[in-house]
C-alpha positions as CSV (number, residue, x, y, z in Angstrom):
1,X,-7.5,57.0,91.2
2,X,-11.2,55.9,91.5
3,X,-12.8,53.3,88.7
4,X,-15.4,55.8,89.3
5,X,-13.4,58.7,87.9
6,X,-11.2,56.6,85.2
7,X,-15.0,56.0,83.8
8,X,-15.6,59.3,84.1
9,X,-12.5,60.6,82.1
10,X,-13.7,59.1,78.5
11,X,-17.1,58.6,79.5
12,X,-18.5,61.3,76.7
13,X,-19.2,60.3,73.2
14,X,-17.7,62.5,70.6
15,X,-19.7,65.6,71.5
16,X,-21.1,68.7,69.1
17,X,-18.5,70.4,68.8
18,X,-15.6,68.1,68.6
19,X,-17.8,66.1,66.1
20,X,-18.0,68.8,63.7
21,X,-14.5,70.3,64.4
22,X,-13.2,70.0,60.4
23,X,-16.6,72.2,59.8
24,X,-15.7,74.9,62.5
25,X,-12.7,75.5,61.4
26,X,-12.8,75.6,57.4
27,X,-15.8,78.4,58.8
28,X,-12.9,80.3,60.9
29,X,-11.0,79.8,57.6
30,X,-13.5,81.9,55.8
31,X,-14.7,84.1,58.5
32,X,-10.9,85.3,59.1
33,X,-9.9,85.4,55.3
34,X,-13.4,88.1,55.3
35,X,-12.5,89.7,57.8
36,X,-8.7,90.1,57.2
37,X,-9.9,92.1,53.8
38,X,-12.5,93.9,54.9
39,X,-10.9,94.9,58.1
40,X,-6.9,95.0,57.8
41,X,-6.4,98.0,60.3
42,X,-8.7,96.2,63.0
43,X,-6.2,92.7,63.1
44,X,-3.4,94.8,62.8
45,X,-3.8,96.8,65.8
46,X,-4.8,93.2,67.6
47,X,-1.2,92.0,66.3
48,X,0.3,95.1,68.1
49,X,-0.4,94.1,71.1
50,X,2.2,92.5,72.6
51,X,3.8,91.9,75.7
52,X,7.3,90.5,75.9
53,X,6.6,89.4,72.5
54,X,3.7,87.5,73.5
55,X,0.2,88.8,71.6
56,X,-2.1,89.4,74.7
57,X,-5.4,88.6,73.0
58,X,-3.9,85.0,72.0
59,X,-2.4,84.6,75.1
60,X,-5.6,85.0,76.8
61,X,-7.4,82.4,74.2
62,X,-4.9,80.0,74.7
63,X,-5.4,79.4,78.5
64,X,-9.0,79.1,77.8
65,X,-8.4,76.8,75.6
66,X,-5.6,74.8,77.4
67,X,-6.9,75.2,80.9
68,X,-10.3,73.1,80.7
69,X,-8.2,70.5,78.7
70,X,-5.3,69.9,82.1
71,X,-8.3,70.7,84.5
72,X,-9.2,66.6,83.4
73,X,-5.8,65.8,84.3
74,X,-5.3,63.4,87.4
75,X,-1.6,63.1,87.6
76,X,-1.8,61.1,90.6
77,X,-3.1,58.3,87.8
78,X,0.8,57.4,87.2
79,X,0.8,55.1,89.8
80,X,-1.0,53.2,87.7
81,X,1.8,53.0,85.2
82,X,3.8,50.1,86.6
83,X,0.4,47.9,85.1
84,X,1.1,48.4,81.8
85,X,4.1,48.6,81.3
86,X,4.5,47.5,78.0
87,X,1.3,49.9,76.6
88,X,2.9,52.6,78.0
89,X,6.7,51.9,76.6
90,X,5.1,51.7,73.0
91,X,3.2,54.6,73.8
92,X,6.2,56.9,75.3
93,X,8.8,55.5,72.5
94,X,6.2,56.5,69.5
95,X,5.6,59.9,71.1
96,X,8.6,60.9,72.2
97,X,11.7,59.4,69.9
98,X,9.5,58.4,66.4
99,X,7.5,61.0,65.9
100,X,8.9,64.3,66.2
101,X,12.0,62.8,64.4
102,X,9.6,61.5,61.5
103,X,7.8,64.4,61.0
104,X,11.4,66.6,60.5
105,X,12.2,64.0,58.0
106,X,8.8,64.1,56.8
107,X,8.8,67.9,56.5
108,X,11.9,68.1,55.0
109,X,10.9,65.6,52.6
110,X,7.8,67.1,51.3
111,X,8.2,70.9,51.8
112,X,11.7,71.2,51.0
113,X,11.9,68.7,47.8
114,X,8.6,67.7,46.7
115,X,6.2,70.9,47.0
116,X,9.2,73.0,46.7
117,X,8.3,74.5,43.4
118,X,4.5,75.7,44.4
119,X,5.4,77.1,48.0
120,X,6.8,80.6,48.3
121,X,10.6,79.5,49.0
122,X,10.3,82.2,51.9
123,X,8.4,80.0,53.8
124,X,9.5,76.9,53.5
125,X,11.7,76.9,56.8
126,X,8.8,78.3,58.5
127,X,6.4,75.4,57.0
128,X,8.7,72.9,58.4
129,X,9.0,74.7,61.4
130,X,5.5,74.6,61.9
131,X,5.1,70.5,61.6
132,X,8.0,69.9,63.6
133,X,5.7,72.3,66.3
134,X,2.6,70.1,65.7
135,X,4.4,66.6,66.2
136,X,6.7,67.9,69.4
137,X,4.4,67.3,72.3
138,X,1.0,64.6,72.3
139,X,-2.6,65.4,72.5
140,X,-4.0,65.9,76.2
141,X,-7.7,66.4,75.3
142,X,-8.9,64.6,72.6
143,X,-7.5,61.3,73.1
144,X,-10.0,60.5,75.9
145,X,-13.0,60.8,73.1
146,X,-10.8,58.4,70.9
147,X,-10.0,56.2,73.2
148,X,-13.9,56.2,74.4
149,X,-14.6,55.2,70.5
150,X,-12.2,52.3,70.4
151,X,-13.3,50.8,74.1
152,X,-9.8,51.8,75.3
153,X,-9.2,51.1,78.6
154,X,-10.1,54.0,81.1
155,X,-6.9,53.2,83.5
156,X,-4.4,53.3,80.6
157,X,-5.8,56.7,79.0
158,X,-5.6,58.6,82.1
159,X,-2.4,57.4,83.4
160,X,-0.1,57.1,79.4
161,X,-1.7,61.5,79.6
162,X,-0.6,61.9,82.8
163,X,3.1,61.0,82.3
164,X,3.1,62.7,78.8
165,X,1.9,65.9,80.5
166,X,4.6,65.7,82.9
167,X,7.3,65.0,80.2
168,X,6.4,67.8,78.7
169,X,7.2,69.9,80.5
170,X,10.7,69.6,80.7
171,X,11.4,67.9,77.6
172,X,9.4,69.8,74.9
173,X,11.5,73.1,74.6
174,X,14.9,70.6,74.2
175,X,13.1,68.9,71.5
176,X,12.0,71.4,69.5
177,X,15.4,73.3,69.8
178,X,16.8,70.1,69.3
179,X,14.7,69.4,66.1
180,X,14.5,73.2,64.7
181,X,18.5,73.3,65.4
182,X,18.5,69.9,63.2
183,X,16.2,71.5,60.6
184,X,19.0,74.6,60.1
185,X,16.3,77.2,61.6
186,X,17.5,80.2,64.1
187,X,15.7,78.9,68.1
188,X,14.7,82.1,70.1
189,X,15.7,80.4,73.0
190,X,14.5,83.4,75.5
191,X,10.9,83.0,73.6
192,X,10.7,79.6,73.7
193,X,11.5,79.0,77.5
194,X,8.9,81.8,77.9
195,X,6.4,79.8,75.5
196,X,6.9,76.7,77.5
197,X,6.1,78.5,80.9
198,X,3.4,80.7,79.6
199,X,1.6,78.0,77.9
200,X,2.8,74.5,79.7
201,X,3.9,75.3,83.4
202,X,1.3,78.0,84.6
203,X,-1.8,76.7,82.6
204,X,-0.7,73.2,84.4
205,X,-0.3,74.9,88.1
206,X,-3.3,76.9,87.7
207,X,-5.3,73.7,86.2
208,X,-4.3,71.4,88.8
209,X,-5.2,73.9,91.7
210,X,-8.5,74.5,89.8
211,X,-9.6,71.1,89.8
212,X,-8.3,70.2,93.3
213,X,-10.8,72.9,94.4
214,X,-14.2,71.6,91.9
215,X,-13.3,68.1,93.4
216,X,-13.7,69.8,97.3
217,X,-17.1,70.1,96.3
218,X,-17.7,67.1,94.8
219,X,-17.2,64.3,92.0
220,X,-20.7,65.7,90.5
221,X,-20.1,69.6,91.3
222,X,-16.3,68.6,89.8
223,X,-17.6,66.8,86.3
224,X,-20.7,69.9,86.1
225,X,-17.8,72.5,85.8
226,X,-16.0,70.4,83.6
227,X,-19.0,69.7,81.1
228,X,-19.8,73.3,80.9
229,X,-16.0,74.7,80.6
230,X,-15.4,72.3,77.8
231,X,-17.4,74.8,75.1
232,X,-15.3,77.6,76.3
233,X,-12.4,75.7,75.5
234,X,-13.2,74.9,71.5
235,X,-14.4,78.5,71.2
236,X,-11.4,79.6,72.4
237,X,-9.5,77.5,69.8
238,X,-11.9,78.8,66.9
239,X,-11.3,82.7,67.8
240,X,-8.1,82.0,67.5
241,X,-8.4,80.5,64.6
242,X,-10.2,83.5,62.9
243,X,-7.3,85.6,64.4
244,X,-4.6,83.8,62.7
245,X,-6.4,83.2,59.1
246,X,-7.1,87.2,59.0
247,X,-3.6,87.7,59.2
248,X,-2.8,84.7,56.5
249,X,-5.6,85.6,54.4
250,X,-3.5,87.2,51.4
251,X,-1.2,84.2,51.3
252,X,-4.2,81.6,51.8
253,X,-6.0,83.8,48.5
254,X,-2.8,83.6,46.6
255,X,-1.9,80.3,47.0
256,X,-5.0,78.1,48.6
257,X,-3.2,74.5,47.7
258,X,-0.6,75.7,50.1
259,X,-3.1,73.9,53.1
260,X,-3.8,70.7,50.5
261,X,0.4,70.4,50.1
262,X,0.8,71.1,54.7
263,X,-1.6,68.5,54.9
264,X,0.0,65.7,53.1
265,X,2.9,65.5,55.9
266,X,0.6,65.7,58.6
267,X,-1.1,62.6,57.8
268,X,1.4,60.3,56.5
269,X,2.8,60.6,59.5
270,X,-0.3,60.2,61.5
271,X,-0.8,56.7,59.5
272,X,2.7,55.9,60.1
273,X,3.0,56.2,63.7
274,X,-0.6,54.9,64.8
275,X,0.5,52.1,62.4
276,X,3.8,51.5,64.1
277,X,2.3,52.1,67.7
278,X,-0.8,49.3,67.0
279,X,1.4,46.8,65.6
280,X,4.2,47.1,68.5
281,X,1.5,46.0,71.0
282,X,0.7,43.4,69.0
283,X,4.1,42.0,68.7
284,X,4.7,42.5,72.6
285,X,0.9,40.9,73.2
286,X,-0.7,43.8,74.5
287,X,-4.3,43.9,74.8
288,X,-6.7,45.9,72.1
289,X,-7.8,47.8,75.0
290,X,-4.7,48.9,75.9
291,X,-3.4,49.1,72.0
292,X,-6.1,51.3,70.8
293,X,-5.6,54.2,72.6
294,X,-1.8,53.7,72.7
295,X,-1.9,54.2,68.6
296,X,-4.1,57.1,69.2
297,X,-1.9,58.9,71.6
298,X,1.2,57.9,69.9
299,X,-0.1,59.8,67.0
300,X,-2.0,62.7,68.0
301,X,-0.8,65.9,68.2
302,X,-1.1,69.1,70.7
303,X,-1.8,71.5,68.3
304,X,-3.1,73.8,70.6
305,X,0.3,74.1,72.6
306,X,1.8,74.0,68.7
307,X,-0.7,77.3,67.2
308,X,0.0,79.0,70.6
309,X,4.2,78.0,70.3
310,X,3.9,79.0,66.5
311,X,2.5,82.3,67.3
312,X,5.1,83.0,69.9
313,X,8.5,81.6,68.5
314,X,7.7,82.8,64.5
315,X,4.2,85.4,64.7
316,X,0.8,85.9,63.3
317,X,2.1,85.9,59.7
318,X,4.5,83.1,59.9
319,X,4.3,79.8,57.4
320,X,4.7,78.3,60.7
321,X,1.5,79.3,62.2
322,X,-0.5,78.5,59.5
323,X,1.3,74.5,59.2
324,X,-0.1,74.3,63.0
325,X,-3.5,75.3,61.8
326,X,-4.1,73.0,59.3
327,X,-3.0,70.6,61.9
328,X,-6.0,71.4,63.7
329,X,-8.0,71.1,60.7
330,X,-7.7,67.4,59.7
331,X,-7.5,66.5,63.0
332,X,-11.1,65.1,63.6
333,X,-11.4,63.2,60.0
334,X,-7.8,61.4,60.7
335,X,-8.0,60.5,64.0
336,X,-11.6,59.1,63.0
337,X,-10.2,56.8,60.5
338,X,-7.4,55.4,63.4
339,X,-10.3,55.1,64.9
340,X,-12.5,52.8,62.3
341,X,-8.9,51.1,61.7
342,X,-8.3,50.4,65.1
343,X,-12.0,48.7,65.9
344,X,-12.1,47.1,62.3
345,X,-9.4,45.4,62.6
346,X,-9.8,43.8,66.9
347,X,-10.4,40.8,65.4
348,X,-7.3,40.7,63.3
349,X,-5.4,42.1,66.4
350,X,-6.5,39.5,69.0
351,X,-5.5,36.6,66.7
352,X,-2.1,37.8,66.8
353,X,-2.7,38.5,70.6
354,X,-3.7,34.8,70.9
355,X,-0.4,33.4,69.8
356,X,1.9,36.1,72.1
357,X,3.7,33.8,75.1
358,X,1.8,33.3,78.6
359,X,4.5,35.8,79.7
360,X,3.5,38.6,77.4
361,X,0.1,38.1,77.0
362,X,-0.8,40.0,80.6
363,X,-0.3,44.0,80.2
């Protein structure tokens, strides 16, 4: 991998879109609830159409939105892994064996015992359901702008992605069977296997071939397509969005604290596992460079692979869906305040970082 092209990976600021994210998607909220009254036979015949029990307009949103995300992908950036070492443990641990086990407990916690009495008791397995979706499998997109914001280091971002990409896909239907199984809630095996190569295996194959071919052409013909696919991508992820809150919008009417109450869950344990993640590479002497965007990852979440493996495994309707939505809409704000925590506190960091053994203090 190129320093030219590690630079290039989290070169963008925070752009339009992603800046205003929160905004875009409390409009789908609206936009879908509207619609959803005004035009119930219209979304139901959309929800009709299914093949194998996937929705075929959603499945077609969700490579656009997935696609332009693994196009960025270089997974021949692992090599680089073996340099930081002890970034990238933090980073794998927190992902993979805190935080989809935290946010079970969390969900369990919150939606099971202390919202119980204000959520429809119907839902509540599907609520969980939903978080345990959102925390399964870390964020491939996003996390470059973060780790841009917090002067992470280029080398680390692209390469800590590039193995979580390919852990996922063998390891994210286990877990979530694993954790749903755990959570007492029925796992259509036969749809999630199909969820995981619909929306993991394919959209990586297809990506990876994609980009191969832009990158024939050139490192400026290659980051051209890339700028101007990136759009596509968040539309994608909006449209979907209307989809999903025109089929929720009765529930969403009758109970609106129902996304206050999701929310809570989502963002203790965002806070708890950037937290844990940051203060682990400060313990093991781990550079802020390398820290900052090894709290980030460790707490972000894929919700676009969780909305499309909501839809799948549970449907339009499901509690489920809507947890992996809300997901998506605090996204932006909390991730922004890891962010601020994260750069406010380098100073704080490095002292600590200071006092770390000769033998630790390289990473």
């Amino acid at each position: 991998m190129s320093s030219i092209e590690a630079r290039n990976a989290v070169r963008p600021a925070i752009g339009f879109f992603e800046r205003y994210l929160t905004l875009w998607v409390a409009l789908c909220i609206v936009a879908g609830v509207l619609f959803g009254q005004i035009l119930p036979g219209v979304f139901q015949a959309i929800g009709r159409m299914e093949m194998a029990h996937v929705n075929v307009p959603v499945g077609m949103l969700i490579w656009v939105m997935i696609i332009p995300m693994l196009v960025k992908i270089d997974f021949s950036a692992m090599k680089q892994v073996g340099s930081q070492w002890r970034g990238i443990g933090v980073t794998l641990a927190v992902n993979w064996l805190v935080k989809p086990f935290s946010m079970a407990l969390l969900g369990w916690l919150f939606i099971r015992h202390v919202f119980r009495p204000w959520l429809p008791i119907e839902q509540l397995d599907s609520y969980v359901a939903g978080l345990i979706l959102l925390a399964a499998a870390p964020c491939t997109a996003m996390v470059f702008v973060w780790s841009q914001l917090c002067k992470g280091d280029p080398y680390f971002t692209l390469s800590q992605v590039a193995l979580n990409d390919s852990i996922m896909i063998v390891a994210f239907a286990p877990l979530v069977a694993l954790l749903l199984g755990l959570s007492a809630i029925t796992v259509p095996w036969d749809t999630l296997i199909a969820s995981v190569g619909l929306y993991i295996v394919i959209p990586v194959i297809l990506a990876q071939l994609l980009r191969r071919h832009l990158l024939a052409r050139g490192e400026a013909h290659f980051r051209g397509v890339v700028a101007r696919l990136g759009p596509w991508s968040i539309c994608a992820l909006l449209a979907t969005l209307v989809l999903l809150f025109a089929f929720q919008g009765q529930a969403i009417v009758a109970q609106p604290l129902v996304i206050a109450m999701l929310a809570v869950p989502i963002l203790v344990q965002v806070l708890l596992n950037s937290g844990l993640a940051y203060l682990l590479n400060r313990r093991l002497g781990v550079a802020h460079c390398v820290a900052g965007p090894s709290s980030l990852i460790g707490a972000s979440n894929f919700f676009e692979l969780a909305v499309a493996t909501a839809i799948s495994l549970f449907g339009f309707h499901s509690g489920a869906a809507l947890a992996t939505v809300v997901g998506v809409l605090i996204e932006v704000p909390v991730m922004l305040l890891v962010v601020g925590i994260v750069n406010r506190s380098q100073a704080w960091y490095e002292s600590g970082h200071r006092q770390a053994a000769p033998s630790l203090r390289r990473n």
